[in-house]
LUMDO-637543 format. One record per residue: residue in three letters; residue number from 1; x, y, z of N, C-alpha, C, O in turn. Coordinates in steps of 0.1 Angstrom, whole numbers, plus 5000, padded with zeros to 4 digits. Each point is the difference from the previous one (the first is absolute). Last residue first. Layout:
N
rest;nr;n.X;n.Y;n.Z;ca.X;ca.Y;ca.Z;c.X;c.Y;c.Z;o.X;o.Y;o.Z
ALA;NUM;X;Y;Z;X;Y;Z;X;Y;Z;X;Y;Z
...
//
This chain:
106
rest;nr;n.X;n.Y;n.Z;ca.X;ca.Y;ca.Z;c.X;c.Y;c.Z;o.X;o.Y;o.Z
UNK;106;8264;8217;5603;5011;5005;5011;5006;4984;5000;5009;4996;5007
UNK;105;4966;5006;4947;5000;4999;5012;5004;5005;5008;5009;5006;4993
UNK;104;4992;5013;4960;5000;4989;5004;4999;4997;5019;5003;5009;5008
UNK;103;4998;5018;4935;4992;5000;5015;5005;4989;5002;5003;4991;4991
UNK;102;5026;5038;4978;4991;4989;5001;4992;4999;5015;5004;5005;5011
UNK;101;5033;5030;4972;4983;5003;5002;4989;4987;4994;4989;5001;4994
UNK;100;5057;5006;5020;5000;4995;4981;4980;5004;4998;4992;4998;4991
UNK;99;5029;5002;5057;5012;5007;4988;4995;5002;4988;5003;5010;4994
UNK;98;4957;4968;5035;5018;5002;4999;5003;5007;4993;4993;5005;4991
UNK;97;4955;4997;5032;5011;4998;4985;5009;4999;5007;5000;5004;5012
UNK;96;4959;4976;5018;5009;5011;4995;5009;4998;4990;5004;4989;4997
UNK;95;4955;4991;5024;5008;4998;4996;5006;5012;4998;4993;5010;4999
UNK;94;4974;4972;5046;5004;5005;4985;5010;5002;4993;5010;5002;5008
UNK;93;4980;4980;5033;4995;4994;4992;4999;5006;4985;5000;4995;4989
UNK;92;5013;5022;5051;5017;4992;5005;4990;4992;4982;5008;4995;4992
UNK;91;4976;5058;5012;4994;4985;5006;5013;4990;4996;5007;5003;4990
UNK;90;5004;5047;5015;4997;4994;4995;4996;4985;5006;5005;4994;5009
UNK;89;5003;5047;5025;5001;4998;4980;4996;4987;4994;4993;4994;5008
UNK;88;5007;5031;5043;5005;4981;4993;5001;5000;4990;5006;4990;4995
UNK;87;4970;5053;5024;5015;4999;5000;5010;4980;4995;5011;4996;4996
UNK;86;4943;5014;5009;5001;5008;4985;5019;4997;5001;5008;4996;4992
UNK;85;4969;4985;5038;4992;4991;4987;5010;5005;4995;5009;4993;4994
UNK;84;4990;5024;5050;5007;4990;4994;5001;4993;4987;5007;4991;4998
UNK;83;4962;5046;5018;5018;5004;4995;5007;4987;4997;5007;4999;4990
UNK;82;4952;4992;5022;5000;5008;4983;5011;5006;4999;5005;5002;4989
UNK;81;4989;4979;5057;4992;4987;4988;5009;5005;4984;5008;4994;4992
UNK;80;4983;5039;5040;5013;4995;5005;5004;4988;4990;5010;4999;4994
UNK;79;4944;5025;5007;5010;5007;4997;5012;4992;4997;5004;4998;4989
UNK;78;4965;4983;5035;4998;4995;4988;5013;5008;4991;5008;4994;4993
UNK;77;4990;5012;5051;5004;4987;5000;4998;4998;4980;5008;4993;4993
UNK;76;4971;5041;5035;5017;5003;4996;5008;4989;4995;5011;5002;4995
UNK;75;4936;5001;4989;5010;5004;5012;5017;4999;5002;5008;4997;4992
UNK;74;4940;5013;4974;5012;4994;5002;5007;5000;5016;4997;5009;5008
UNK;73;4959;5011;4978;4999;4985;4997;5013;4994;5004;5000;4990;5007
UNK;72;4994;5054;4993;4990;4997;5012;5004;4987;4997;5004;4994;5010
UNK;71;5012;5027;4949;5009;5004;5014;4994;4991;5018;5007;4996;5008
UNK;70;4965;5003;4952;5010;4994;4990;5012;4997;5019;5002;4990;5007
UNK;69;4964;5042;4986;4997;4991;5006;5004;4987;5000;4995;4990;5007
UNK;68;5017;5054;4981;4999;4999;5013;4994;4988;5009;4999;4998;5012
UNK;67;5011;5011;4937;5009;4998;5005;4999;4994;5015;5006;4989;5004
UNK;66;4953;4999;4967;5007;5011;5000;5013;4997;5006;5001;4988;5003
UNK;65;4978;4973;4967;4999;5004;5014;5010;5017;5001;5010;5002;4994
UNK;64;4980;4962;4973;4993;5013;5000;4999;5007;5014;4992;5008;5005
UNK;63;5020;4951;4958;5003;5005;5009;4998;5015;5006;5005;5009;4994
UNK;62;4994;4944;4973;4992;5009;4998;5003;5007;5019;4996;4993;5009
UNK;61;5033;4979;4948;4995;4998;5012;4989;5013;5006;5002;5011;4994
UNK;60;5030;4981;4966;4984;5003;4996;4993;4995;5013;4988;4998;4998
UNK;59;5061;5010;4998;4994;4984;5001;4988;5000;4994;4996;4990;4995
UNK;58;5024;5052;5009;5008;4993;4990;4991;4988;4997;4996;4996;4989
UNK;57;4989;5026;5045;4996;5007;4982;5009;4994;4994;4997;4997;4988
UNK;56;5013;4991;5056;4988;4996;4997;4998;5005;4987;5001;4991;4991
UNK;55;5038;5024;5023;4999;4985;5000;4988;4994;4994;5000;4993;4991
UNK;54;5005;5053;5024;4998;4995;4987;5006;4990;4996;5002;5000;4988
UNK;53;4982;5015;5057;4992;5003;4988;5001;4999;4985;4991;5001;4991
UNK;52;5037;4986;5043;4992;4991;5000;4991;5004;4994;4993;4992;4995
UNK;51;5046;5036;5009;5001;4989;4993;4990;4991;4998;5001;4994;4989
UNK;50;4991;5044;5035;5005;5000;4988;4999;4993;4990;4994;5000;4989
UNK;49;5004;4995;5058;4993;5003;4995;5000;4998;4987;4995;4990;4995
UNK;48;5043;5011;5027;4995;4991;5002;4982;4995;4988;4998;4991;4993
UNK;47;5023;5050;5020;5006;4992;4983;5000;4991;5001;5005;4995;4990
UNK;46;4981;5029;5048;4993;5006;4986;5007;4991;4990;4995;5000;4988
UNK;45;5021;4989;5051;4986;4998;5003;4993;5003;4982;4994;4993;4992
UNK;44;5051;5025;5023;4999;4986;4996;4985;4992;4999;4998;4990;4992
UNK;43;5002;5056;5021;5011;5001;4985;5001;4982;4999;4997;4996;4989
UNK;42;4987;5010;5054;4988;5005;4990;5008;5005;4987;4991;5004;4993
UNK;41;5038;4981;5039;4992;4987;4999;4984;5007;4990;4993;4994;4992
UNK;40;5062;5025;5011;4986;5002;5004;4991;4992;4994;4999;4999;4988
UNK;39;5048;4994;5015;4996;5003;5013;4986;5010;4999;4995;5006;5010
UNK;38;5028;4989;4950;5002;4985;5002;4990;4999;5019;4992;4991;5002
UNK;37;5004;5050;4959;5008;4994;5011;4994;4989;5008;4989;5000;5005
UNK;36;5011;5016;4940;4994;4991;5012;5011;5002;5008;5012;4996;4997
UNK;35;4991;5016;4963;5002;5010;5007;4992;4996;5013;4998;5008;5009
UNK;34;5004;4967;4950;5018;5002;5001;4998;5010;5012;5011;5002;5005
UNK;33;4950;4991;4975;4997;4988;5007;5021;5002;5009;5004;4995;5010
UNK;32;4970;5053;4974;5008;4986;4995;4999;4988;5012;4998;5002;5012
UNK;31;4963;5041;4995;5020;4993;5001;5000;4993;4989;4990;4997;4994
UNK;30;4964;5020;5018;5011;5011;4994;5014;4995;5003;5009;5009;5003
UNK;29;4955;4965;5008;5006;5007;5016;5007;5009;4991;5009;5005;5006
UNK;28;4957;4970;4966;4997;4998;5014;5010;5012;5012;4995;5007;5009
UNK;27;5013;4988;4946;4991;5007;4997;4996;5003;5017;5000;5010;5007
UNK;26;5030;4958;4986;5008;5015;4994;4985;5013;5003;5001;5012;5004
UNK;25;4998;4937;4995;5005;5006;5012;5005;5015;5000;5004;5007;5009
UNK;24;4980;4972;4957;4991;5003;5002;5003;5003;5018;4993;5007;5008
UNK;23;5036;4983;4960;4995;5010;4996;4988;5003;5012;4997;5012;5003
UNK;22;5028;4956;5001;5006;5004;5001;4996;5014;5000;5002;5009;5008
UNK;21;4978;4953;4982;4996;5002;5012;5011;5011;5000;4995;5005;5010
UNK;20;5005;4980;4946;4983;5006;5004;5000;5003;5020;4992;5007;5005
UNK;19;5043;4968;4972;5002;5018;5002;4986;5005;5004;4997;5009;5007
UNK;18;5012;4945;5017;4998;5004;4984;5004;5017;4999;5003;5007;5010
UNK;17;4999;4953;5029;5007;5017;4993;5000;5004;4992;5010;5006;4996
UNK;16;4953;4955;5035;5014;5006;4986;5002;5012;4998;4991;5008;4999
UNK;15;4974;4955;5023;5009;5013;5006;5008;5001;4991;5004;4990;4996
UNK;14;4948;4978;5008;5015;5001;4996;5006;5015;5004;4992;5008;5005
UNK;13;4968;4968;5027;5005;5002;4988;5014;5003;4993;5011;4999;5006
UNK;12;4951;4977;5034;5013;5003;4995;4999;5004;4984;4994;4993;4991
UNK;11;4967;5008;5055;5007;4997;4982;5013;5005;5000;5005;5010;5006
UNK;10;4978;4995;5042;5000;4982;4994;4999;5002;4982;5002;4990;4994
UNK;9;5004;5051;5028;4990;4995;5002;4998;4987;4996;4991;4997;4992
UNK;8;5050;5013;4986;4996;5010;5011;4985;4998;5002;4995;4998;4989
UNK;7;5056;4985;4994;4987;4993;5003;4991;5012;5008;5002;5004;5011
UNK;6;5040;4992;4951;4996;5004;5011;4987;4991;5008;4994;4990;4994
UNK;5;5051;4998;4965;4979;5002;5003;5003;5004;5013;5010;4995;5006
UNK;4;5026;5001;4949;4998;5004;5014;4984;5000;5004;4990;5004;4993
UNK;3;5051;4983;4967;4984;4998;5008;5001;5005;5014;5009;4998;5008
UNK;2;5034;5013;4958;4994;4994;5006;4987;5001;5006;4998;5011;5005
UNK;1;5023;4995;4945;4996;5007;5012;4996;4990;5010;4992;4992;4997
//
């Protein structure tokens, strides 16, 4: 999985699409993460969120900030930052399987 860190109030933390954020996006707006419109910045905002709440519980990072204040912290720039992360796929440093499901360099 690729690393991802946000930065919000000067701490950076980790971000990840674990299912736990999927779920927990679920709980948050009653959607599928598959049912995000792409053109609403509070449906991207919230799973933004999401993910950084359980980036950290994965990390044992300690994070506690509510949504709305989570949202006050970011800006559109940081947003834009986190599409690009996510949409790049994979780190150019990590390995991937072949054919033969050996890992090996790009």
């Amino acid at each position: 999985m690729k690393r991802i860190e946000i930065t919000v109030g000067g701490e950076t933390y980790p971000c990840m699409p674990t299912m736990g954020a999927m779920v927990r996006f679920r709980q948050e707006t009653g959607k599928e993460i598959t049912e995000i419109d792409a053109g609403s910045f509070t449906e991207l905002c919230t799973y933004l969120w999401c993910c950084v709440v359980s980036g950290a519980k994965r990390e044992g990072k300690r994070f506690d900030l509510p949504f709305m204040d989570f949202a006050d912290a970011l800006t559109p720039d940081d947003m834009a930052e986190w599409n690009r992360a996510v949409l790049s796929g994979p780190d150019a440093d990590e390995e991937t399987p072949d054919a033969d499901g050996e890992k090996k360099s790009p």
